[in-house]
Residue frames as qw, qx, qy, qz and C-alpha x, y, z in Angstrom:
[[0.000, 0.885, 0.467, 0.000, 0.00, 0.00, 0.00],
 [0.260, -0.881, 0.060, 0.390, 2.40, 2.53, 0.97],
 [0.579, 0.025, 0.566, 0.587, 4.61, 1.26, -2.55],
 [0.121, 0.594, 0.627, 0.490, 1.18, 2.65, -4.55],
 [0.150, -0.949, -0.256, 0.107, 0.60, 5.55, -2.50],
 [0.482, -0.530, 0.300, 0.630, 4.26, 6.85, -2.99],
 [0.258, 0.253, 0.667, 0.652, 3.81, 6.23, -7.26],
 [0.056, 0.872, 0.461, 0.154, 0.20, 8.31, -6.83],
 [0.304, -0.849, -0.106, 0.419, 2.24, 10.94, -5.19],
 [0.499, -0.256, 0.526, 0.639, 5.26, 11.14, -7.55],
 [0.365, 0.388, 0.703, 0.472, 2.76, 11.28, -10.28],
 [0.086, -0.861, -0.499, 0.034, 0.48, 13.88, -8.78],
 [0.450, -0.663, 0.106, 0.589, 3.56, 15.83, -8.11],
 [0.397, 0.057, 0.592, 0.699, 5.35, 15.72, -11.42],
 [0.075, 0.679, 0.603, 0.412, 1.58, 17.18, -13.02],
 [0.238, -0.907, -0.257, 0.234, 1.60, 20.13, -10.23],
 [0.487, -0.235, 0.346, 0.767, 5.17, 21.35, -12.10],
 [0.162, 0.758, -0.097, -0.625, 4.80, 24.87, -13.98],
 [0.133, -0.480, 0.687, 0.529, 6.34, 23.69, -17.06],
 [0.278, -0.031, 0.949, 0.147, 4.79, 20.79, -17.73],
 [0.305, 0.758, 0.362, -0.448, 1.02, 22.21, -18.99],
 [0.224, 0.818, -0.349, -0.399, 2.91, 24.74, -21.23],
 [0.256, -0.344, 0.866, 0.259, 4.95, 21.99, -22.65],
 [0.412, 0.330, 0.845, -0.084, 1.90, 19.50, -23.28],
 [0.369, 0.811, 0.367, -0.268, 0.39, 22.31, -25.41],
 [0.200, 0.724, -0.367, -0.549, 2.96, 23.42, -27.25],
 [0.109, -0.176, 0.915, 0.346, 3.87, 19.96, -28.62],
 [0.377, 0.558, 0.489, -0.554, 0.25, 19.71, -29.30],
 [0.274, 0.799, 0.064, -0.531, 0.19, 22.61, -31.10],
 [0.002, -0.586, 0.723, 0.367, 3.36, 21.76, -33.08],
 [0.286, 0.069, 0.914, 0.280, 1.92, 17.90, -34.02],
 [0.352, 0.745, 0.513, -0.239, -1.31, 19.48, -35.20],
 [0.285, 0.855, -0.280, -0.330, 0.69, 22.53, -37.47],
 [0.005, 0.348, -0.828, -0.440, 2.65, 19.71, -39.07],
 [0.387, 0.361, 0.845, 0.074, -0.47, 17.84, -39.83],
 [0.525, 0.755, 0.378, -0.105, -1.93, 20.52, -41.82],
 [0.014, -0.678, 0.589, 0.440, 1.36, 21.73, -43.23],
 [0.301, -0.140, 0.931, 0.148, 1.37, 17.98, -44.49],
 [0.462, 0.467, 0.742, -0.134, -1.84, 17.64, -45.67],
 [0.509, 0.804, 0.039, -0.305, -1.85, 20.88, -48.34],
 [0.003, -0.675, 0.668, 0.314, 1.98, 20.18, -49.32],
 [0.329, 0.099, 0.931, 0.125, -0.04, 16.78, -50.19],
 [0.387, 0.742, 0.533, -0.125, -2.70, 18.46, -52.00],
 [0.126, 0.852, -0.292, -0.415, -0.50, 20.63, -53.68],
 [0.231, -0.396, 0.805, 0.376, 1.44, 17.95, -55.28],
 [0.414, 0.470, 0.775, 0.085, -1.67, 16.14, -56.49],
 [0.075, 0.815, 0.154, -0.554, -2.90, 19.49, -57.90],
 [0.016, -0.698, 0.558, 0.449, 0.50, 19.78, -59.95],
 [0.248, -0.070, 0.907, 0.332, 0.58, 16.16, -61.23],
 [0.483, 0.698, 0.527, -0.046, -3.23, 16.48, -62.60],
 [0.331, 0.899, 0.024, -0.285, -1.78, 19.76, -64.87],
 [0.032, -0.629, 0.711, 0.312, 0.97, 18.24, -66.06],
 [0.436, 0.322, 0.840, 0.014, -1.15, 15.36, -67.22],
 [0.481, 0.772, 0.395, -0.129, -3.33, 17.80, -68.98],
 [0.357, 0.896, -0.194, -0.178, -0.65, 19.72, -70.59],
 [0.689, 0.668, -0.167, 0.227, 1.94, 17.49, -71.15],
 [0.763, -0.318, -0.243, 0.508, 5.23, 18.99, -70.11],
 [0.043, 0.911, 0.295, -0.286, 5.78, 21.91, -69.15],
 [0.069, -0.711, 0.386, 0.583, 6.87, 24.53, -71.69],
 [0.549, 0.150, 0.781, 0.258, 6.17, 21.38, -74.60],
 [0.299, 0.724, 0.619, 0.051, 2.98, 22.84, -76.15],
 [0.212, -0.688, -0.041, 0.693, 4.87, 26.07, -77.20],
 [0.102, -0.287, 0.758, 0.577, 6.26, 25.14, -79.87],
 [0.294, 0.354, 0.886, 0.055, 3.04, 23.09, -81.46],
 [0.041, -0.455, -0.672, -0.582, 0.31, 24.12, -84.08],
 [0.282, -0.733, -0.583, 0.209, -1.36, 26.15, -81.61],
 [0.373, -0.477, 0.162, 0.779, 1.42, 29.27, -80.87],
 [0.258, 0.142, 0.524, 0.799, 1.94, 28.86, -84.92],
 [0.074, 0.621, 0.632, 0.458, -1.93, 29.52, -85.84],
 [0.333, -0.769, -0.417, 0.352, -1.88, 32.78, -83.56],
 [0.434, -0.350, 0.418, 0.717, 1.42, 33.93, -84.70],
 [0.204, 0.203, 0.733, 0.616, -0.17, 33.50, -88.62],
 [0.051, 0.849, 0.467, 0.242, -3.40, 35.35, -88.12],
 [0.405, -0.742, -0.027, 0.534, -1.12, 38.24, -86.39],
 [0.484, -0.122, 0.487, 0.717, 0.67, 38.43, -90.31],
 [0.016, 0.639, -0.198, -0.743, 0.51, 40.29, -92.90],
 [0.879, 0.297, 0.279, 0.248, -0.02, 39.28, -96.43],
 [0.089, -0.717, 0.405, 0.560, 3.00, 40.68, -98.44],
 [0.784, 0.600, -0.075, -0.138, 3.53, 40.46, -101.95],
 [0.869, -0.244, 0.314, 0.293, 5.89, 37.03, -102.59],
 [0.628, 0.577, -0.237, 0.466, 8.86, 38.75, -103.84],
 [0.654, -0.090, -0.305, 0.686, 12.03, 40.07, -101.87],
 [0.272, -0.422, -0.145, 0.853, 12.14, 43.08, -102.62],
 [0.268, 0.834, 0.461, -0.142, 8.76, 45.25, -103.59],
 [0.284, 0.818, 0.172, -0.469, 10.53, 47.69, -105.26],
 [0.135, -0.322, 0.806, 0.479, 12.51, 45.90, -107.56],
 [0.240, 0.119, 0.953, 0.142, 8.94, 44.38, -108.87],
 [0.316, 0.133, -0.177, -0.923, 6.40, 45.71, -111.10],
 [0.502, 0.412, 0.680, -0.340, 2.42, 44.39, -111.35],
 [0.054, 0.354, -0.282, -0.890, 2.08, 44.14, -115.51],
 [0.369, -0.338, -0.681, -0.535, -1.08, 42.63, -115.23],
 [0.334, -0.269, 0.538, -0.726, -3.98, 43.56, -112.54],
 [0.313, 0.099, 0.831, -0.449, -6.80, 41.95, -111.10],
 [0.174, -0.329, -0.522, -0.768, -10.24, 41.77, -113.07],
 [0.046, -0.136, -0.628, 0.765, -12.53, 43.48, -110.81],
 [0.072, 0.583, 0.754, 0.294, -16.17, 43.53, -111.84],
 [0.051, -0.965, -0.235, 0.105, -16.60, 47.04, -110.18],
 [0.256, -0.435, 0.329, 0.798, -13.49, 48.75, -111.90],
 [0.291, 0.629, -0.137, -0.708, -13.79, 51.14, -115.07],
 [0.914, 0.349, 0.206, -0.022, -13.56, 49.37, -118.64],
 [0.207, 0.861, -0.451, 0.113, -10.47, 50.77, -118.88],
 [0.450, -0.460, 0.698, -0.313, -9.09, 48.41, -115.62],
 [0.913, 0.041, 0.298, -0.273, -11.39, 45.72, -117.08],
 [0.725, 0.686, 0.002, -0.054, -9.86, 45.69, -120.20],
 [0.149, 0.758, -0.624, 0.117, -6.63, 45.93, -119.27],
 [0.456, -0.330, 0.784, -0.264, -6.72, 42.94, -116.69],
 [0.913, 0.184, 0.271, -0.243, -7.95, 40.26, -119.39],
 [0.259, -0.504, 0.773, 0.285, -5.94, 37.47, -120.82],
 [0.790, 0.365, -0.246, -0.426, -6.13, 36.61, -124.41],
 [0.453, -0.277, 0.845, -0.060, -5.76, 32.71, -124.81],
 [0.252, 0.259, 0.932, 0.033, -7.07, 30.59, -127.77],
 [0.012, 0.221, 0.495, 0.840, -8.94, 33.15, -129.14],
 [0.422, -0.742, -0.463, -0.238, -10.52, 33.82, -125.94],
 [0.005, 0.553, -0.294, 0.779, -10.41, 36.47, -123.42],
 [0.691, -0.432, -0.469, 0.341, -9.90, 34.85, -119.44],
 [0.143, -0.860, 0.229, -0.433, -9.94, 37.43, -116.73],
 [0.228, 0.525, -0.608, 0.550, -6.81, 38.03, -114.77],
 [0.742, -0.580, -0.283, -0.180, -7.89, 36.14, -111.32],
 [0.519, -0.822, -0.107, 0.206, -4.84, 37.91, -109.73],
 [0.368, 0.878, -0.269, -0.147, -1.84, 39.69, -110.57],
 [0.881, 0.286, 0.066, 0.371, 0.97, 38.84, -112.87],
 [0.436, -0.877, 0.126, 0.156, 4.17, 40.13, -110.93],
 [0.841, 0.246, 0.092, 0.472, 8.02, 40.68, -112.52],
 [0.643, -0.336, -0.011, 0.688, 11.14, 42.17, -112.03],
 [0.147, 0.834, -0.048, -0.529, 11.98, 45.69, -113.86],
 [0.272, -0.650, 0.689, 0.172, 14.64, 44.07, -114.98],
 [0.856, 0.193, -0.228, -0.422, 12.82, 41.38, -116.54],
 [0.532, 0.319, -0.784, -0.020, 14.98, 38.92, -115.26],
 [0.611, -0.269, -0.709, 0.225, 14.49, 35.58, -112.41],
 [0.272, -0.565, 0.357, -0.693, 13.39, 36.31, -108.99],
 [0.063, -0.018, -0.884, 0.463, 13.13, 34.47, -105.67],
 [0.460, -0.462, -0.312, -0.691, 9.56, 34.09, -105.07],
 [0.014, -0.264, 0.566, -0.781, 8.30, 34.01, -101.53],
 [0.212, -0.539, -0.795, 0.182, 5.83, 32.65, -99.36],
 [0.218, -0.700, -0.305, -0.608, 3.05, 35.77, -98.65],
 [0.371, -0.598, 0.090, -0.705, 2.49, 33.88, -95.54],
 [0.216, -0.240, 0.932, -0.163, 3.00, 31.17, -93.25],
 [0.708, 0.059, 0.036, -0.703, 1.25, 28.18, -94.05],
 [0.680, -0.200, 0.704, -0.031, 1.22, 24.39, -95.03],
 [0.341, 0.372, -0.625, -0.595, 2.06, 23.97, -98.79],
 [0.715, 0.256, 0.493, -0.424, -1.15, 21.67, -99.88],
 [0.717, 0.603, 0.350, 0.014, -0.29, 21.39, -103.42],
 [0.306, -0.652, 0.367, 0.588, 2.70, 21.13, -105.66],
 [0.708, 0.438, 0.551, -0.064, 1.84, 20.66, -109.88],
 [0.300, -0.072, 0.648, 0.696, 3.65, 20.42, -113.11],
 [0.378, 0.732, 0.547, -0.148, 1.52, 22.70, -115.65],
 [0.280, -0.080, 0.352, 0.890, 3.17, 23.99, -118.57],
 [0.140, 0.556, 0.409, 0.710, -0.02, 26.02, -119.42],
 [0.370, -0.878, -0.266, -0.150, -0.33, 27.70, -116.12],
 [0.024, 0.837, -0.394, 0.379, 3.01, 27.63, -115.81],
 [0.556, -0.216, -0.726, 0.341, 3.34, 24.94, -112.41],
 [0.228, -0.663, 0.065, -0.710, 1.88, 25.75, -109.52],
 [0.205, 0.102, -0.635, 0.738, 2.25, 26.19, -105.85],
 [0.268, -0.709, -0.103, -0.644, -0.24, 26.41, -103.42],
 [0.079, -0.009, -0.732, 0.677, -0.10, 26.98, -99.61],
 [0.333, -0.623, -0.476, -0.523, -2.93, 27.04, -97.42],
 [0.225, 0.356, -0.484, 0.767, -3.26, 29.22, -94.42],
 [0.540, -0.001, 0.485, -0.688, -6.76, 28.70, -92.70],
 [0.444, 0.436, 0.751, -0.223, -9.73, 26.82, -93.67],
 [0.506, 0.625, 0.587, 0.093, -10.62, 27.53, -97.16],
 [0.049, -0.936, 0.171, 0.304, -7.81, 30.47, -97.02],
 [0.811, -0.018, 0.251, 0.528, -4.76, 29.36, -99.58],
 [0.089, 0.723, -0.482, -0.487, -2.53, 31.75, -101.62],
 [0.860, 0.343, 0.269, 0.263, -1.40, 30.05, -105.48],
 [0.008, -0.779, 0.395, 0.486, 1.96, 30.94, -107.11],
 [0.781, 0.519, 0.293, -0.187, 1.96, 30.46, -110.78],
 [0.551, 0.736, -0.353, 0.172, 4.65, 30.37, -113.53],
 [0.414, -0.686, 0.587, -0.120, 7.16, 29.25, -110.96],
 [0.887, 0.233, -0.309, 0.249, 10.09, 26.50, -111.48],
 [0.225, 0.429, -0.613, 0.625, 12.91, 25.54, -109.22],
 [0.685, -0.432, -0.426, -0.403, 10.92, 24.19, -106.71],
 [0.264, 0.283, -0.776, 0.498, 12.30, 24.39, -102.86],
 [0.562, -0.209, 0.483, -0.638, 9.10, 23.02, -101.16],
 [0.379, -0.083, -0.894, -0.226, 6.66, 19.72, -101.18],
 [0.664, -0.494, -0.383, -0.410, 3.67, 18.54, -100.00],
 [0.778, -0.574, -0.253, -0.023, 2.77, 18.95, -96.44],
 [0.461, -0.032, -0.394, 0.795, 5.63, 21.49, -95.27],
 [0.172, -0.925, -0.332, 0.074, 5.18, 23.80, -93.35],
 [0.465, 0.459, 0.076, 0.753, 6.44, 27.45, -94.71],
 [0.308, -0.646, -0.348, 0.606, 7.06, 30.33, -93.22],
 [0.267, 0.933, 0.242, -0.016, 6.45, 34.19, -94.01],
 [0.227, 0.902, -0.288, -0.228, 9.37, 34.99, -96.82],
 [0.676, -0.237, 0.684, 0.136, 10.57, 31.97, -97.08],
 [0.436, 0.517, -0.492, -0.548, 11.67, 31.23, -100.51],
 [0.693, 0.253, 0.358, -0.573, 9.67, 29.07, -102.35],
 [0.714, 0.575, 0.373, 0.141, 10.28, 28.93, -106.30],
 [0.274, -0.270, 0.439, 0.812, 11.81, 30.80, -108.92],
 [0.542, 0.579, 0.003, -0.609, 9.82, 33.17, -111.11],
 [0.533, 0.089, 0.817, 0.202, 8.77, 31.60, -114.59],
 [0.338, 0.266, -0.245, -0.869, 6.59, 31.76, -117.26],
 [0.521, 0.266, 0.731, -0.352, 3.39, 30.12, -119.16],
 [0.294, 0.348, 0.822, 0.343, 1.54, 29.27, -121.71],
 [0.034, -0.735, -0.673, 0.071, -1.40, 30.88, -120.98],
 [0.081, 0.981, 0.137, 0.112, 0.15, 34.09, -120.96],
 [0.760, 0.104, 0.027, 0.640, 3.36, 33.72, -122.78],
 [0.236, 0.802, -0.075, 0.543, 3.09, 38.02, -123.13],
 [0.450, -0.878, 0.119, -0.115, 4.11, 38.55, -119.75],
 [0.450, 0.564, -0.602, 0.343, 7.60, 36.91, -120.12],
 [0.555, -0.054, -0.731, 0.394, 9.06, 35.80, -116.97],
 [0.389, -0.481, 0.056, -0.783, 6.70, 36.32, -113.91],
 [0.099, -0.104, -0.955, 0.260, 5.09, 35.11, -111.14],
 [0.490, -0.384, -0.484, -0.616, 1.34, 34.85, -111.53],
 [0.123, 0.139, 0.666, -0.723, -0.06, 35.40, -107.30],
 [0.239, -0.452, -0.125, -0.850, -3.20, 35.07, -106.32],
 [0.160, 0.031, 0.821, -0.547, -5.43, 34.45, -102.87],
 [0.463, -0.279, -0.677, -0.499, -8.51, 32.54, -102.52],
 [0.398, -0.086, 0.551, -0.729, -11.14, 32.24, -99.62],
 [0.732, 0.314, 0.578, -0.178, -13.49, 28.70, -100.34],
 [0.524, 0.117, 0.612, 0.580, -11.66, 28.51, -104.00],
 [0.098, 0.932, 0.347, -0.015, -13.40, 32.14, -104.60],
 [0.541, 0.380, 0.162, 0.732, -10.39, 34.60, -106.62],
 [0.096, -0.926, -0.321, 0.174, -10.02, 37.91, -104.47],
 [0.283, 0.839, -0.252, 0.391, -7.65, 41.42, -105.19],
 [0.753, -0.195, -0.288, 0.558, -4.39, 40.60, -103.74],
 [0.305, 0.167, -0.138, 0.927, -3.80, 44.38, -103.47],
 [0.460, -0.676, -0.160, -0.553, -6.80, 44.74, -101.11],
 [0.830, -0.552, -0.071, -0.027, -5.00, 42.65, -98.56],
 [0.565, 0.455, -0.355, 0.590, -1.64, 43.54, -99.09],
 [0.296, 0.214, -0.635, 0.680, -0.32, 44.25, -95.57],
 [0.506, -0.344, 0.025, -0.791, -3.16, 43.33, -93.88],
 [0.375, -0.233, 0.869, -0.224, -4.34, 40.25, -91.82],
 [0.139, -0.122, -0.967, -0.177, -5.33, 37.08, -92.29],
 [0.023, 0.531, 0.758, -0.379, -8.24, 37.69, -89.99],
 [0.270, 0.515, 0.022, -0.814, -9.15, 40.70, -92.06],
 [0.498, 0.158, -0.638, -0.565, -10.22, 37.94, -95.21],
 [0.086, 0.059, -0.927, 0.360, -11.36, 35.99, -92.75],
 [0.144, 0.457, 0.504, -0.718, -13.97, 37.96, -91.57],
 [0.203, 0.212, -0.550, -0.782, -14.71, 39.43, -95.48],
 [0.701, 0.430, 0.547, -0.154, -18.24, 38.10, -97.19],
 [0.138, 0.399, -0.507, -0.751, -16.76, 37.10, -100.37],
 [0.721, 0.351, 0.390, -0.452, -18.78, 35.98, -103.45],
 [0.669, 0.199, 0.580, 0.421, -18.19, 33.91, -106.62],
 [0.398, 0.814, -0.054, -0.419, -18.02, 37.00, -109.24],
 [0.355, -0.308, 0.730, 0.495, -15.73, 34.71, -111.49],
 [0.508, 0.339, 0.792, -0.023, -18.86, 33.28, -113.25],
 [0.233, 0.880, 0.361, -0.205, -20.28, 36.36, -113.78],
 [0.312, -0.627, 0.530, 0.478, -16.13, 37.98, -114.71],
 [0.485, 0.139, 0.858, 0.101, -16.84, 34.89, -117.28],
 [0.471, 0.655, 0.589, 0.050, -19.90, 36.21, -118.99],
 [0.094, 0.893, 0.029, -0.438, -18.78, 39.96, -119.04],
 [0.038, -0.550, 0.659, 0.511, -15.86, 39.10, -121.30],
 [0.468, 0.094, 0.781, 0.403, -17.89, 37.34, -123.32],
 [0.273, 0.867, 0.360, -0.209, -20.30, 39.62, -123.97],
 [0.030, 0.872, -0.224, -0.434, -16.97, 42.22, -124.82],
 [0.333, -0.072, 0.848, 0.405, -15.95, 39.08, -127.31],
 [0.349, 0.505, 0.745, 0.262, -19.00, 38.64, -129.07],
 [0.128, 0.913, 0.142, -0.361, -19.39, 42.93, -129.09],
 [0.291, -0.567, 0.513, 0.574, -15.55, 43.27, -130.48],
 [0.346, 0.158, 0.855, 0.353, -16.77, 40.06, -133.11],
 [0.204, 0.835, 0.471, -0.198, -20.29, 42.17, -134.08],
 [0.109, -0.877, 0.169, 0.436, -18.23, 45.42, -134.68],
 [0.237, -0.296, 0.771, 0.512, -15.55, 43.91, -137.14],
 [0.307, 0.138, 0.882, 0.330, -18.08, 42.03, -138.87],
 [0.185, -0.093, -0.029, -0.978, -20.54, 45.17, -139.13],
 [0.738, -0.220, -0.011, -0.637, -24.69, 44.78, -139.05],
 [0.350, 0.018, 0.936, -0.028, -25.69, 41.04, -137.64],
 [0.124, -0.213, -0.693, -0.678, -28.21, 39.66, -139.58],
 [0.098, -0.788, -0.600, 0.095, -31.36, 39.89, -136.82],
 [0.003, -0.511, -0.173, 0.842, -30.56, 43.96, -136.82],
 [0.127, -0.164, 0.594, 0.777, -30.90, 43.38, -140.19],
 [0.212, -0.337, -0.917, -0.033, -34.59, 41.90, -139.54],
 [0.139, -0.655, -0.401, 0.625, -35.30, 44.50, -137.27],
 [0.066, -0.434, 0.125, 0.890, -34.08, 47.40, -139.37],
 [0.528, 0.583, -0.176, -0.592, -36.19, 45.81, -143.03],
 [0.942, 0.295, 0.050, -0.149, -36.86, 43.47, -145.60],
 [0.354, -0.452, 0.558, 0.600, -33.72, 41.85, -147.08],
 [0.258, 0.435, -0.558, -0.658, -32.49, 42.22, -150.43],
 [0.047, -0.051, -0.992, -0.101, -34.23, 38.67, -151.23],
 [0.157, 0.695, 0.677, -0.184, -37.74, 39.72, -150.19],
 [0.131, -0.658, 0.112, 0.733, -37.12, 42.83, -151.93],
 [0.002, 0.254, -0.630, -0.734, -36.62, 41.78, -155.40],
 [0.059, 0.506, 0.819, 0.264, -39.82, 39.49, -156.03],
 [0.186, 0.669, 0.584, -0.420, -41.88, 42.30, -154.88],
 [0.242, 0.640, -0.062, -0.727, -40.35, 44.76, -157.25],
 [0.017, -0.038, 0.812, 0.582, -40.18, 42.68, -159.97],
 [0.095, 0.581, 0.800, -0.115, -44.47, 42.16, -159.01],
 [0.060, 0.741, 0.334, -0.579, -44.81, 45.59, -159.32],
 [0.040, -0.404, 0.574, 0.711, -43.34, 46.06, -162.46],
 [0.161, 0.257, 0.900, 0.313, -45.50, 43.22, -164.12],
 [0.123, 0.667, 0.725, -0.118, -48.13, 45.18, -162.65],
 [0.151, 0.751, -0.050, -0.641, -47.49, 48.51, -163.84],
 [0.005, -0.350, 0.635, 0.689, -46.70, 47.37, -167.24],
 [0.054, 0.381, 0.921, -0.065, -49.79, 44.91, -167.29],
 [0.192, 0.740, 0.430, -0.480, -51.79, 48.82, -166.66],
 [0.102, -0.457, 0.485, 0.739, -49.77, 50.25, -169.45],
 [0.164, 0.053, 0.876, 0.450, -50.15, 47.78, -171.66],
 [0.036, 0.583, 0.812, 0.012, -54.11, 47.87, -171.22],
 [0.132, 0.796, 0.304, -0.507, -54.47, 51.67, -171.04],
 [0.260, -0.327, 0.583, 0.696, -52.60, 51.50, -174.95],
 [0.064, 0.097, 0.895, 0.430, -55.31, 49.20, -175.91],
 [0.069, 0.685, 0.683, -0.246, -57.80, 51.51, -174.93],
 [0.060, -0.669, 0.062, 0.738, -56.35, 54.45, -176.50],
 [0.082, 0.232, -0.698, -0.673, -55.94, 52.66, -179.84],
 [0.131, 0.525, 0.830, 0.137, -59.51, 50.89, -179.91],
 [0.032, 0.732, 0.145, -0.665, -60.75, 55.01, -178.61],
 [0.047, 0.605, -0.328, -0.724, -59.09, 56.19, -181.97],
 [0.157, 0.110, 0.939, 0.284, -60.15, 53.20, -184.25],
 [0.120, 0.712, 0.665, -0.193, -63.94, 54.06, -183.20],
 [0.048, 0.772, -0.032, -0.632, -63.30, 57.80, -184.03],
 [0.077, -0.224, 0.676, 0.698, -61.70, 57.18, -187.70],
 [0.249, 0.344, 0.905, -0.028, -64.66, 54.69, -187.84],
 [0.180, 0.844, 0.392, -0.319, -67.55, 57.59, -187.32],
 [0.058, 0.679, -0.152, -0.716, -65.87, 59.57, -189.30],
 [0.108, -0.009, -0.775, -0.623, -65.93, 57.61, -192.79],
 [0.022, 0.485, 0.873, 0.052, -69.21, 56.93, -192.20],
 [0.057, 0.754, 0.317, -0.572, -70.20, 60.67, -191.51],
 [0.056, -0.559, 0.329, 0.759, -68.54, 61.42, -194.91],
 [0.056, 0.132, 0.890, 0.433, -69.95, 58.70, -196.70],
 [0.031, 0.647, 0.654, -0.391, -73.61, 60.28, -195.79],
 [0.080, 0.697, -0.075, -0.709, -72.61, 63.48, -197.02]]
């Protein structure tokens, strides 16, 4: 008894110490602030490993097709030569609202037909080779031997957005690169189709395979044809030059023959009538002769008979 009553005391004692309270509570305090220190520095990590799942690694996805297509609607087009002022334009657009002057100037005789310009035909001063250029970044879609267009190039920079570069030889691309803005491309050329221009490069930009003025978007974005409502006016580009074909053809060959309808008889319905009218006017002749000479017959008549009385 007096073993266990000594241990209650010792114990009871030891708890009646100043220190010992304070003590109990701070270590507490201290195993509790490392449990929740522990517990977000464990939710933080989980946190980190879910976004690095979703993206990859970090600093990967810069570089990628994402960056690029920002970058590309941020450009410019520019006209695919070095250097703009070494390069003259010596065929324009055909624009259905320009003068007839513009119209006329921008059509391309071919075959004994007249094809509007569907964008411009670019060359040196100099008339000799040039570097031709990318406009704009993009993903070269299409690379074709065509000795009557010349071969062509085409890149395409959005959805239904490409640039074409005609007359061009020397090829330094292929399907399915990807080009950057000024990157050289080709080497200037020439065509069939429009042997007058000598060595050139024949540009032009399309939106859903729909021919627009490259010198409306010269230094301008992508996102500014983007945004554009364009319309087919090729068809119609089509009809006008034929109409100014079959006017030019009219003109040379003077009247047609329906003005000729319009304007009076021809020379073929013309002649039977006068020749009718003749029959009949001689037909009256004739018959007012034979009334003049029976008239004078009767008269001689009465007279011998008035003398023969006497």
């Amino acid at each position: 008894m007096r073993e266990e009553r000594s241990s209650q005391d010792k114990k009871n004692s030891f708890f009646k110490k100043r220190w010992v309270y304070p003590t109990v509570y701070i270590a507490s305090a201290a195993i509790i602030l490392t449990g929740v220190l522990w517990y977000q520095n464990s939710a933080g990590d989980q946190l980190d490993q879910s976004e690095y799942k979703a993206t990859d690694m970090p600093g990967k996805k810069m570089n990628e097709q994402p960056a690029v297509e920002v970058n590309r609607a941020m450009e410019n087009f520019v006209m695919p030569v070095v250097n703009e002022d070494d390069a003259v334009v010596q065929m324009g657009f055909y624009d259905n609202d320009s003068d007839a002057a513009e119209q006329e100037a921008a059509l391309v005789f071919y075959d004994n037909t007249y094809h509007p310009n569907t964008g411009l035909d670019i060359a040196s001063k100099d008339g000799k080779e040039f570097d031709v250029i990318a406009s704009l970044s993009g993903t070269v879609t299409k690379v074709m031997e065509d000795s009557l267009l010349g071969n062509v190039i085409e890149i395409e920079h959005d959805k239904g957005i490409v640039t074409q570069y005609q007359s061009v030889k020397d090829y330094q691309v292929k399907v399915g690169d990807q080009v950057e803005q000024g990157q050289v491309i080709a080497t200037s050329g020439s065509s069939l189709i429009n042997e007058k221009a000598g060595n050139h490069v024949h540009f032009e930009i399309r939106k859903d395979n729909v021919p627009v003025n490259p010198h409306e978007y010269f230094n301008k974005p992508l996102s500014a044809l983007q945004e554009a409502q364009i319309t087919d006016e090729k068809a119609s580009s089509d009809a006008d030059a034929g109409k100014s074909e079959e006017a030019s053809e009219e003109d040379a060959e003077g009247t047609s023959p329906s003005e000729d309808g319009v304007d009076g008889t021809t020379p073929a319905e013309d002649k039977p009538a006068e020749d009718g009218s003749d029959k009949k006017d001689a037909g009256q002749d004739k018959k007012a002769g034979e009334d003049k000479d029976a008239g004078e017959d009767k008269d001689s008549s009465t007279d011998s008979d008035t003398s023969s009385n006497s």
